[in-house]
C-alpha positions as CSV (number, residue, x, y, z in Angstrom):
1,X,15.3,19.9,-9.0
2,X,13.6,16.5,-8.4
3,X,11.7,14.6,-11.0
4,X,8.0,14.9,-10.9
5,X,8.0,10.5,-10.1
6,X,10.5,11.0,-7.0
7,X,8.6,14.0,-5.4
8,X,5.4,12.3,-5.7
9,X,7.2,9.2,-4.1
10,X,8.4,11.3,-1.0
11,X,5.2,13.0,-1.0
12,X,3.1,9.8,-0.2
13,X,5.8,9.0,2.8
14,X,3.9,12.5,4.6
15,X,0.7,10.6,3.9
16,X,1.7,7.0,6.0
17,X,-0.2,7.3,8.9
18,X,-4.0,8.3,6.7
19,X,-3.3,5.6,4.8
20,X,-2.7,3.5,7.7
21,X,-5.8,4.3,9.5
22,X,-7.7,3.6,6.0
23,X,-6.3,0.2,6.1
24,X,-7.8,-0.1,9.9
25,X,-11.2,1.4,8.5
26,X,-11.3,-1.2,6.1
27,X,-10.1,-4.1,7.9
28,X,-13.5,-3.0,10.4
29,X,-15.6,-2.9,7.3
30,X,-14.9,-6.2,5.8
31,X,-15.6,-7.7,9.3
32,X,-19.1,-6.1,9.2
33,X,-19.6,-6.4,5.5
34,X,-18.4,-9.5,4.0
35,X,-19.3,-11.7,6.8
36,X,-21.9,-10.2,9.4
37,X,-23.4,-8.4,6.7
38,X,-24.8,-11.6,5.0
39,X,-27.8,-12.7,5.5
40,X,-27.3,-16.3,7.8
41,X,-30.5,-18.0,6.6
42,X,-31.5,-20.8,4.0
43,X,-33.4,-19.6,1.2
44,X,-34.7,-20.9,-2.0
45,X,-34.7,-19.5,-5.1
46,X,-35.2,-20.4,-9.2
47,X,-32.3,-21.8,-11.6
48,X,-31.5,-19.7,-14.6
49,X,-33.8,-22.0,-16.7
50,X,-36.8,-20.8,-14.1
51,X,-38.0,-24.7,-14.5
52,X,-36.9,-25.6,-10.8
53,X,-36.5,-24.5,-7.2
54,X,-33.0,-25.2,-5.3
55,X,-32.2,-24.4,-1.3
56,X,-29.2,-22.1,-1.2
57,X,-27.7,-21.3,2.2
58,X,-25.2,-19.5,4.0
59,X,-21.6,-21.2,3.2
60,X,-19.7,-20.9,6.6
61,X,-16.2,-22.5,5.7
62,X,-16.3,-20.4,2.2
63,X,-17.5,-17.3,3.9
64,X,-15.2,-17.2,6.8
65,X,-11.9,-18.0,4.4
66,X,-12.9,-14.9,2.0
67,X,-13.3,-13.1,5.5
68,X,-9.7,-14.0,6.9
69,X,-7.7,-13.9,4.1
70,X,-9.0,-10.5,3.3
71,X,-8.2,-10.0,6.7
72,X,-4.7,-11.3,6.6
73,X,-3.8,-9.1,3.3
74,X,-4.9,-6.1,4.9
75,X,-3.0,-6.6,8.3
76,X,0.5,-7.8,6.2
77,X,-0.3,-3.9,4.1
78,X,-0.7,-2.3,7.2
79,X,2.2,-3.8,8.8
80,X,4.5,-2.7,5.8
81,X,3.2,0.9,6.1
82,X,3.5,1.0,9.6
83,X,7.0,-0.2,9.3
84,X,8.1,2.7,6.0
85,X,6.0,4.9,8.5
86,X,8.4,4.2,11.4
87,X,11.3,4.6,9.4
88,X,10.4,7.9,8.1
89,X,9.6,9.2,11.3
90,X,13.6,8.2,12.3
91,X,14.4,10.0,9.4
92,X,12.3,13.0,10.3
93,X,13.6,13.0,13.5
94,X,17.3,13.3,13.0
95,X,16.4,16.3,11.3
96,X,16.5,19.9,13.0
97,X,13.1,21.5,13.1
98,X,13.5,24.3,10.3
99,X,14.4,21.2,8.5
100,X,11.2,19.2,8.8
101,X,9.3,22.6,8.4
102,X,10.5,22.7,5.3
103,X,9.8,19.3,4.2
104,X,6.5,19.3,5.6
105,X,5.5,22.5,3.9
106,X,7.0,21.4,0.6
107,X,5.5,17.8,0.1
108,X,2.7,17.9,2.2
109,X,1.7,21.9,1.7
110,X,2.9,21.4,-1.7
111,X,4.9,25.1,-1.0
112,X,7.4,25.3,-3.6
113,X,8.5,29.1,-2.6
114,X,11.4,28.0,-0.8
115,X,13.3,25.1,-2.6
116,X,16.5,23.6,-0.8
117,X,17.5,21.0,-3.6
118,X,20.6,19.5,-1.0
119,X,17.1,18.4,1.6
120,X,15.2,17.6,-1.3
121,X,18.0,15.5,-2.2
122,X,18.4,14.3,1.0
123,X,14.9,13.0,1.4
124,X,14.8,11.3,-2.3
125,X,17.9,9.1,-0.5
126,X,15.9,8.5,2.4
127,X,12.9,7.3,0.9
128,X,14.9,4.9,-1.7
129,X,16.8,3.6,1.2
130,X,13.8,3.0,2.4
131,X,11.6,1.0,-0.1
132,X,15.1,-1.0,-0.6
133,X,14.9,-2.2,3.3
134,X,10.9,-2.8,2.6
135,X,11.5,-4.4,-0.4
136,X,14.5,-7.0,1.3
137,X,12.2,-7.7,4.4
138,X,9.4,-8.5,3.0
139,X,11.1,-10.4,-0.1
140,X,10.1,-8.5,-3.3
141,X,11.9,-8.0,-6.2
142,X,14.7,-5.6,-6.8
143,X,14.2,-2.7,-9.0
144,X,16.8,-4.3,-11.6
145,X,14.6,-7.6,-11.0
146,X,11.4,-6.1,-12.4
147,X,10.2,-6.9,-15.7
148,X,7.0,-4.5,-15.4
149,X,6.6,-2.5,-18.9
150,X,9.7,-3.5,-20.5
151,X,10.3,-4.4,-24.0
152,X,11.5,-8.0,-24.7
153,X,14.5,-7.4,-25.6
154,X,15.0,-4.9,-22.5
155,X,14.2,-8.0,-20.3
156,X,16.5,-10.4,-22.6
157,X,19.5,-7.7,-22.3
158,X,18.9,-8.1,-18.2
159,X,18.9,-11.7,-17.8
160,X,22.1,-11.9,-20.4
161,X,20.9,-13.6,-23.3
């Protein structure tokens, strides 16, 4: 039997490509929104005190950086999940099709009649193998590496002191 952490983890690989059109959503939003959806003019407007008037206008170079990096963040997360999404779908395919049936119904249909613990199994690997190729492209930390919610002396007895 998996543990509740794992099967929620190869769960969320059946959900790659909605999350990747999400990310395309948004990246069409931001455009619209943080940039186009400004207002272009000058304007004036009080101070906090109320005692004076100042001109405040539409900042193009501080605008348009918000707008690409945003941009750029969004495109380098879609890339990633286009890239575990690719390498699920090899996994998927290797498979016979009563196979991915069964893994479709039982992570995405959440149909926990029929449990074969050896494909479960086999899927947990996958996925791990997985974020441990993502995780070495794209340069983060190794699970070992992570100090994330760990005592002090848990992070001590890791780094040998």
């Amino acid at each position: 039997m998996l543990q509740p952490d794992i099967e929620s983890r190869i769960c969320s690989y059946f959900y790659l490509k909605e999350k990747i059109k999400k990310k395309r959503f948004q990246f069409q939003r931001v455009r619209k929104h943080l940039y186009y959806g400004k207002t272009l003019t000058t304007r004036t407007q009080e101070t906090q005190e109320g005692l004076s008037l100042i001109t405040v206008g539409f900042r193009v170079e501080d605008e348009v950086l918000d707008m690409l990096l945003a941009q750029e963040e969004m495109k380098y997360t879609e890339g990633l999940l286009m890239r575990k999404q690719r390498y699920f779908d090899q996994f998927m395919n290797r498979l016979d099709p009563l196979e991915q049936k069964y893994l479709y119904q039982r992570f995405k249909k959440k149909d926990h009649t029929i449990i074969n613990e050896e494909l479960d199994q086999q899927a947990a690997d996958e996925v791990d193998e997985i974020e441990t190729a993502i995780n070495y492209i794209y340069g983060f930390p190794k699970e070992e590496e992570r100090t994330e919610g760990l005592s002090i002396a848990e992070v001590c007895e890791r780094i040998g002191i």
